[in-house]
N, C-alpha and C positions, 0 to 999 in steps of 0.2 A: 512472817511478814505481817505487817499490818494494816497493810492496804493489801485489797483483793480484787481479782478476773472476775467478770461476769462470765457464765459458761461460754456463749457466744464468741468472747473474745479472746479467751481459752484457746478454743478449737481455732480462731486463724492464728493466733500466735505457733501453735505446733503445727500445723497443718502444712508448713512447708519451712524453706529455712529463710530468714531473714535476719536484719541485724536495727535493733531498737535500743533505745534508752528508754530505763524506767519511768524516768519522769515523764517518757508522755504516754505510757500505757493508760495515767488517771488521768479524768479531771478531778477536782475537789469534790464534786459527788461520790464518787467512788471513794472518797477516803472513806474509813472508819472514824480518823479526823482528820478537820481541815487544816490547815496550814493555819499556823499558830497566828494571833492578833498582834501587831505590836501593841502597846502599851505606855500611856505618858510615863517620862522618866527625867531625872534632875540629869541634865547631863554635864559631864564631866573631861569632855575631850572637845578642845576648842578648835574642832576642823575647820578649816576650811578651803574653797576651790581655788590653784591658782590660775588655772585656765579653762577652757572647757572650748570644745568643737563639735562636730560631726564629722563622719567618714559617710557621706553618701548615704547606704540602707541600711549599711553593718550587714548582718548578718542573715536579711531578708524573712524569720522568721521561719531561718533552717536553721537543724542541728548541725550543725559546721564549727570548725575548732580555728575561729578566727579571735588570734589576741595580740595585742601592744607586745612590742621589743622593743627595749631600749639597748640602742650600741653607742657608745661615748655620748655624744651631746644633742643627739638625734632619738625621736621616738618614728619606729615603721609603724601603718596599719594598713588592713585590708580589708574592702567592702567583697560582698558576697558576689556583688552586680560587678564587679573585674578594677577595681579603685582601689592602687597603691598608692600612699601617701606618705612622705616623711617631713615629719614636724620638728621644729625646733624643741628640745625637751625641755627649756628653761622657759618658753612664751606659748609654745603652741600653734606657733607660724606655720604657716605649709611652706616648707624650700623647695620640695618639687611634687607633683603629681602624676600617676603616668594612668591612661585608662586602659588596660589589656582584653579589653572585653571578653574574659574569661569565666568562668563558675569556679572563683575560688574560694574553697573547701579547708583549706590548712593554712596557717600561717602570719604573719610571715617571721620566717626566721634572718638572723644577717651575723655574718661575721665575712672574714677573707674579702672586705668590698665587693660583696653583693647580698642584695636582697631576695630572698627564697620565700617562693609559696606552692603548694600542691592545687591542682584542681579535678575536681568532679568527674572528668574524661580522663583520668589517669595522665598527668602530665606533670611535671616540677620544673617549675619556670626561676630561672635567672637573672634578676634584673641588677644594673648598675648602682651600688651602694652611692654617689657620688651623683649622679646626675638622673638615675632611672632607666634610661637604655637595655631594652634587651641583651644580655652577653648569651644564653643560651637560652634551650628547652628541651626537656625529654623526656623520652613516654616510660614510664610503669604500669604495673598489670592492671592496677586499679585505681579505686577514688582515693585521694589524701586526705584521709582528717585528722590526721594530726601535724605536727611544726615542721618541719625539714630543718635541720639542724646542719653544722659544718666546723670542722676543725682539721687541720695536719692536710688540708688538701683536698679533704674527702667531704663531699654532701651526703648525709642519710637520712632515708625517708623511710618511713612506715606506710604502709599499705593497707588499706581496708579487707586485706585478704587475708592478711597472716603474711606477708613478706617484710624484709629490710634489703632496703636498695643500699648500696654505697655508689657514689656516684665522683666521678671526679668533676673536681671545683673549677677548673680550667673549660674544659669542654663539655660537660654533661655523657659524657662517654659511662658507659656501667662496666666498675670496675671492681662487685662481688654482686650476690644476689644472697642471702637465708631465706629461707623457704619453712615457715613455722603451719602446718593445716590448722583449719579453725574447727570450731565446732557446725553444729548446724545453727544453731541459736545465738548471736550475740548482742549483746548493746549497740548500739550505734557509735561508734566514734572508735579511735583507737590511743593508747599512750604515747605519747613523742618521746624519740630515744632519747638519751644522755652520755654526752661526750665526757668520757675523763681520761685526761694522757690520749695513749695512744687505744684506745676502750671506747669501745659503745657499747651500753648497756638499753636491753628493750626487753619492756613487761607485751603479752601477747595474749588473747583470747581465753586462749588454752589453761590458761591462771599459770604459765611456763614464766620464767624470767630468763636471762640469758646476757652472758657479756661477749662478744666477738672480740676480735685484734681490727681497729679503721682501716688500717694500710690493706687488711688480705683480705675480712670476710672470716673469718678462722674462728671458730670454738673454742673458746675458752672453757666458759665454764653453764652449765643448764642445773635449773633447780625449779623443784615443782611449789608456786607459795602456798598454791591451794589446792587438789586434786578435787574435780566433781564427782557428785553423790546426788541422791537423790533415782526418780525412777524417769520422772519427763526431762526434755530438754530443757524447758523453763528451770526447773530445781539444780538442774546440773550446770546454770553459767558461772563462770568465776574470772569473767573478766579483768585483766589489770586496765583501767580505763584511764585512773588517774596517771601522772606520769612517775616512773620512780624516782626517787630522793635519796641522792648520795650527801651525806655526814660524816667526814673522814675517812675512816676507811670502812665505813659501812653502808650498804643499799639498802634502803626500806622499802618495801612494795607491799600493797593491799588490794586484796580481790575484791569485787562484786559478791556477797553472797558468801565472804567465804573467810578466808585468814589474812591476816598483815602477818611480814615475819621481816625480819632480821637476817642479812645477808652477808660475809664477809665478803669485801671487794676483790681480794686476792687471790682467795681459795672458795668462794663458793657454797663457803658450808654454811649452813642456815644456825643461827643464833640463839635462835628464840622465832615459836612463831603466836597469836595469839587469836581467838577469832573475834572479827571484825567484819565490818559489810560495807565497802566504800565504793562510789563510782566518780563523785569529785576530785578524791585525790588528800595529799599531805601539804605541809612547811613544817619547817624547823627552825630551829635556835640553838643555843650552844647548849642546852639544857633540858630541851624539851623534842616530841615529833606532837603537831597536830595535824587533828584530823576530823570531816563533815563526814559522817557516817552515813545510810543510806535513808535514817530517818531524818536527816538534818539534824542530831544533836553532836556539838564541838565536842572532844576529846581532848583531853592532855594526857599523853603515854611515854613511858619513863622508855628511854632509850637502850637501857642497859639492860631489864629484861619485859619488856613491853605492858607491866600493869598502867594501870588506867591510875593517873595523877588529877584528875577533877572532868566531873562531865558537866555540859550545860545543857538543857531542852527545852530553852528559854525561844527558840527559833527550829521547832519541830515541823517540818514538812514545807519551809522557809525557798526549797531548791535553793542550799547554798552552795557556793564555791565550795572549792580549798582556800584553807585557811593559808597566809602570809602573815609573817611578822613585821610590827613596825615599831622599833623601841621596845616598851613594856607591855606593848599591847598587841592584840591577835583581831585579825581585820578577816569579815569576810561579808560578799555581795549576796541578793537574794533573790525573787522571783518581781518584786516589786521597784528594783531598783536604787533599794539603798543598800548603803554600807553599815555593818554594824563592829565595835568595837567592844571585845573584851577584854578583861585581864588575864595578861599570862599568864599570873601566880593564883588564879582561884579559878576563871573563867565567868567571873560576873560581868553581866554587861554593862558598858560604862560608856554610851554614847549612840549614834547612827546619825548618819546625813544622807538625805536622800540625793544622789548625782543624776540618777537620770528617770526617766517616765516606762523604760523598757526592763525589761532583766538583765541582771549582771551574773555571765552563764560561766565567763573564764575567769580562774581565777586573778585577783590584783596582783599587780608587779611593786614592787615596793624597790626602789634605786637612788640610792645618796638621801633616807627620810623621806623621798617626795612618792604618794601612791601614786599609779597611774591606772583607770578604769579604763575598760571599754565595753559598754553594754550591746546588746543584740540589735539594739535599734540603729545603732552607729555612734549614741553617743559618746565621746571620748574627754576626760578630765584625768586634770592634775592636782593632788590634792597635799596638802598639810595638814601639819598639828603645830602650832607654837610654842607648845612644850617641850619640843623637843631640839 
């Protein structure tokens, strides 16, 4: 690594167990280097904002995994201070607002008309896709920091503890539990699972990945992407933090610290694995997987057996997202608030606009061309390119 502990901080990171993201172990003094400079550049991507709001605090200046949804014509968000909002996705109108006066921690997610979010007391609230209305609430072991997802019925949630709730979408009744132990040591945050068919697939702590059956809860299939190494608990984390990325019929997951690999969806058996150090996370294309690594430099890695198709470190210690695709170009947000654009096919940088004055911690949503931000501060935009 190349950013380093002062002993001090050393000793309370092992000193008991707790659960951190790297990015805020330093400040930029502690780098070896600091977060790379931008630099004037001819730009070449004619963005621009089609709307832009605020969400109340955003995200109040916690690590919390609060990001934009878009379902049909609507965009959800959620402030930290308990502010669900759903906006027109074409204007950026608020249609409704609900305040839940909540600590919410995760979300929100929406399908089956309702809006889902986790919060901070261990709870995963319901609300009305259509109007905002409570429809339920119900408790889990822990804090939500990741998305609560829902498909065939079933809501599931991730837990800050190492569990997967299944939840039914009707009542908030719990109708499976997995039960994954963690380590002593992990990041702060956790991966949101991934509905496919009748499958949820969750990356966990433990660097485990894992698919269950929605309907039961049932084991499919467990595979290890990373196994920890090392002597302290610091050395030995290999969190999947990012979420994983399903590509046909393959899952790609990447540790903290540790390996990306290559998963087959059906059987489980790992593909290819390669080492990598990510805590952002992936996108993909029909062609490509990207990825922000743990020093902030972009990736492009061939799918088929995961070498490295071009790197950038033009945005080295940037705290970038995950990378999304937009057209021919690779979009990702940064510590100061802009957006920057690369090219697919080489990874040079070809552009950046700044949207907002806070960081932009989750990655962008990209739906029908139009991006959709939401920064830590609350601010929320919609954005184009007219080239495309």
């Amino acid at each position: 690594m190349t950013r380093y502990l002062s002993i001090s901080l050393l000793a309370l990171l092992l000193s008991g167990c707790g659960s951190m993201n790297p990015v805020d172990w330093f400040t930029n003094e502690d780098n070896s280097e600091p977060p790379a400079e931008l630099v004037e550049m001819t730009e070449s991507v004619p963005a621009r904002i089609l709307w832009s709001t605020s969400i109340r605090d955003g995200a109040d200046e916690q690590r919390v995994k609060l990001v934009p949804f878009v379902d049909g014509d609507r965009v959800y968000a959620a402030s930290r201070s308990g502010e669900v909002r759903a906006l027109d996705a074409a204007t950026g109108r608020a249609l409704w607002s609900v305040d839940t006066d909540l600590e919410i921690s995760g979300g929100p997610g929406a399908g089956e008309g309702l809006v889902l979010f986790g919060t901070s007391n261990g709870e995963v609230v319901a609300l009305d896709q259509t109007a905002g209305g409570e429809k339920w609430r119900a408790r889990v072991s822990s804090e939500v920091l990741s998305v609560p997802k829902t498909g065939q019925g079933v809501v599931v949630v991730h837990t800050i503890d190492g569990k997967l709730f299944g939840l039914d979408a009707l009542t908030g009744n719990q109708k499976w539990i997995y039960d994954r132990s963690i380590p002593v040591l992990t990041l702060h945050g956790s991966s949101s699972p991934v509905i496919v068919g009748n499958s949820v697939i969750g990356g966990f702590a433990s660097g485990k990945l894992v698919m269950l059956n929605l309907l039961s809860g049932e084991l499919l299939w467990e595979i290890t992407v990373s196994a920890p190494s090392g002597r302290s608990e610091l050395e030995r984390m290999v969190d999947i933090d990012g979420d994983p990325l399903v590509v046909g019929d393959v899952v790609y997951a990447v540790t903290y610290q540790g390996e990306m690999a290559a998963v087959s969806l059906q059987t489980g058996v790992v593909l290819w694995r390669r080492k990598l150090s990510s805590y952002a996370g992936m996108g993909a294309d029909y062609a490509q997987i990207y990825v922000s690594d743990d020093a902030d430099h972009v990736l492009s890695v061939d799918p088929g057996n995961g070498s490295a198709l071009w790197k950038n470190k033009k945005l080295q210690y940037r705290k970038l997202t995950a990378p999304v695709v937009l057209g021919e170009r690779i979009l990702v947000g940064d510590f100061e608030g802009y957006l920057h654009f690369l090219s697919r096919v080489d990874g040079r940088l070809e552009g950046r606009l700044r949207v907002a004055k806070s960081a932009i911690s989750t990655q962008p949503l990209v739906i029908d061309g139009i991006v959709y931000i939401y920064a830590d501060g609350g601010e929320m935009a919609a954005i184009t390119t007219s080239d495309l």
